[in-house]
C-alpha positions in Angstrom: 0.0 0.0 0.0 2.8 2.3 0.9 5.4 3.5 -1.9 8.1 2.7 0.4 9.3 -0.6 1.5 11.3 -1.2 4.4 10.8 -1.1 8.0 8.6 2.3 7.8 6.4 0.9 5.1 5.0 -1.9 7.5 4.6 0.6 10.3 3.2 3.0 8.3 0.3 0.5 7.2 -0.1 -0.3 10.8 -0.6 3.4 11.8 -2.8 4.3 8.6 -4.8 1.3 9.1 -5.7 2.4 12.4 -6.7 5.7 11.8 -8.8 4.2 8.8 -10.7 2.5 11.3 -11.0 5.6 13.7 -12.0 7.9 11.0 -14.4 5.0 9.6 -16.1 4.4 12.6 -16.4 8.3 13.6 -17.9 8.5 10.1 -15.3 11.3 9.0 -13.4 9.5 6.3 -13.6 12.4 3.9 -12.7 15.4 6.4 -9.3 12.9 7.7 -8.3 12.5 4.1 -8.5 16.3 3.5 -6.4 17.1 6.6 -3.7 14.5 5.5 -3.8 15.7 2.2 -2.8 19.2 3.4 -0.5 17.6 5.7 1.7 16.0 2.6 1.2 19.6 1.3 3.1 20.8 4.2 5.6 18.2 4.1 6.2 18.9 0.2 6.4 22.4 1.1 7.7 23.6 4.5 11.6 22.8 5.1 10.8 23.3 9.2 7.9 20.9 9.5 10.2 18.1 7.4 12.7 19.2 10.0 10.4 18.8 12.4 9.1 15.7 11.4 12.4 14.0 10.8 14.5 14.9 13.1 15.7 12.5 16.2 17.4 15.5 18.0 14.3 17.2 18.8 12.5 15.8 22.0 9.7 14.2 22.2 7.1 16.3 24.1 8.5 19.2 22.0 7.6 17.5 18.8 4.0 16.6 20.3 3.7 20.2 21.1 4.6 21.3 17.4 2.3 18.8 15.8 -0.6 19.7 18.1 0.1 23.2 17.4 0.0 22.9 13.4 -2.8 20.2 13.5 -4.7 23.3 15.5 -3.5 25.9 13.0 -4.4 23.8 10.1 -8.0 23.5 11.4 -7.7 19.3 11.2 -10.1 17.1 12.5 -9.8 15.9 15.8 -9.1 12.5 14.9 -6.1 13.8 12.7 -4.6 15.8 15.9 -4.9 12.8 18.3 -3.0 10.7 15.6 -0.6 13.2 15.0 0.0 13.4 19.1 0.3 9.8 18.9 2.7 9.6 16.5 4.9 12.4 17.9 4.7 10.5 21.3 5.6 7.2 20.2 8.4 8.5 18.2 7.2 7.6 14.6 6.8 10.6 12.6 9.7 10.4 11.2 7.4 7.7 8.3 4.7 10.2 8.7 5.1 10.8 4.8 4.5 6.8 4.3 1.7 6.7 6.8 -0.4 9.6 4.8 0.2 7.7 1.3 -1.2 4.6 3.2 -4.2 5.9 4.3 -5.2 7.2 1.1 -4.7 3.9 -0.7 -6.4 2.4 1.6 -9.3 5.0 1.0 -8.8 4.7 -2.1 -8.9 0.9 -2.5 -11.8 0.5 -0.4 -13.6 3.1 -2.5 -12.9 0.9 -5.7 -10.9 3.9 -6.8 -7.3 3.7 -9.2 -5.0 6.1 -8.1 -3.7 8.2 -10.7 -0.3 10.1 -10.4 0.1 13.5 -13.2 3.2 15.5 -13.5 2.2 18.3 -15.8 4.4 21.5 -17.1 1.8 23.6 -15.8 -1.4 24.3 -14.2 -4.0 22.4 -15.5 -7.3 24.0 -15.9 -10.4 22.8 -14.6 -12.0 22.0 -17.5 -8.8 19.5 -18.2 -8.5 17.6 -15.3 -12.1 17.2 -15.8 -11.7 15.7 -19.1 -8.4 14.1 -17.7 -10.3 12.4 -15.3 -12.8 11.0 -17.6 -9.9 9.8 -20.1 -8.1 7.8 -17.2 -11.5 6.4 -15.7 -12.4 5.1 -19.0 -8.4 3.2 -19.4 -8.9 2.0 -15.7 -12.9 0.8 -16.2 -13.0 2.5 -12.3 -13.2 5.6 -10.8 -9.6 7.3 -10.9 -7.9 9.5 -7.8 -5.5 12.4 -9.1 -2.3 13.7 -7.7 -1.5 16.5 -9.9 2.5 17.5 -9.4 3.9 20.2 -11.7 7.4 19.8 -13.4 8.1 22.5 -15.5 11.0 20.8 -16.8 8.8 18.7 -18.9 8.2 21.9 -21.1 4.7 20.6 -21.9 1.9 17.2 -22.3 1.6 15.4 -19.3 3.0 12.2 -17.9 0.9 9.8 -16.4 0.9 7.1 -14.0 -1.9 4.2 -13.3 -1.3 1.7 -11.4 1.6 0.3 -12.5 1.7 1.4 -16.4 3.0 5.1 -17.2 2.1 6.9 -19.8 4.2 9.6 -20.6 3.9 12.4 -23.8 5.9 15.4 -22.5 7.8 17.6 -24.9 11.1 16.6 -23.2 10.3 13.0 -23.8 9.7 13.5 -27.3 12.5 15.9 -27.7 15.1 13.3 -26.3 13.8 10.9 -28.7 14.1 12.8 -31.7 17.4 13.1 -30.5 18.4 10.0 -30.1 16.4 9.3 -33.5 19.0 12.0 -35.7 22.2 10.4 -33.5 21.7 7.3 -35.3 21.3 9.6 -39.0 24.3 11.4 -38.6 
């Protein structure tokens, strides 16, 4: 379920598969996945919180603290604030990364969803991912999950990945092959 493997990914599974079950039972599958989701949006994007998250120097009621105080901030469940506590307290947020990406496969899989991975050289209108979306569910015969991630070094198209095939018609891509192609002219 997790994209790592390794000691974190099993612990990771553990963890999310707990807080599945919390957020399940509470009824508030939708509102945990939302906070997570900005969570890995944090991670991604704030060099402190990775800090934060990762390193072993900083005590333990300290980290608790901090992750109370940005689950707060954030305006996360409940549910998502005693987990992150948890975490913190037991030590293990160092594979909070892994935990979020195995709670949302699990959400996802349990939905009957495909999860569907896009790098794009820019911002893809609405319209597009709509029509994106529609594409990909009709490959994957289910309904499909995006994770949209920009990389302007593709210079433009999109490259996608579901499930395990990847599909990928950016302009870098096509430039190195033409490339290649007039190496073997020459």
């Amino acid at each position: 379920m997790a994209t790592s493997t390794g000691p974190a990914s099993g612990l990771a599974e553990r963890y999310a598969g707990a807080l599945y079950e919390l957020a399940d039972e509470a009824k508030n599958l939708d509102q945990v996945a939302d906070d997570l989701r900005g969570l890995k949006a944090l991670l991604a994007d704030s060099a402190d919180f990775r800090r934060l998250v990762r390193s072993p120097v900083i005590k333990r009621d300290e980290q608790e603290r901090a992750v109370a105080a940005v689950s707060a901030q954030a305006g996360c469940q409940p549910i998502t604030g005693n987990f992150l506590r948890l975490v913190a307290r037991n030590r293990r947020l160092f594979a909070l990364g892994d935990m979020i990406e195995a709670f949302l496969s699990i959400l996802a899989s349990r939905r009957g969803e495909v999860k569907a991975r896009v790098t794009a050289a820019r911002y893809l209108s609405d319209d597009q991912i709509a029509r994106l979306e529609t594409a990909l569910r009709n490959v994957a015969g289910a309904k499909v999950s995006l994770e949209i991630f920009i990389d302007q070094s593709l210079l433009g198209g999109l490259v996608v990945q579901l499930g395990s095939r990847m599909y990928d018609s950016s302009l870098r891509t096509k430039l190195q092959r033409l490339q290649s192609a007039m190496k073997g002219v020459q």
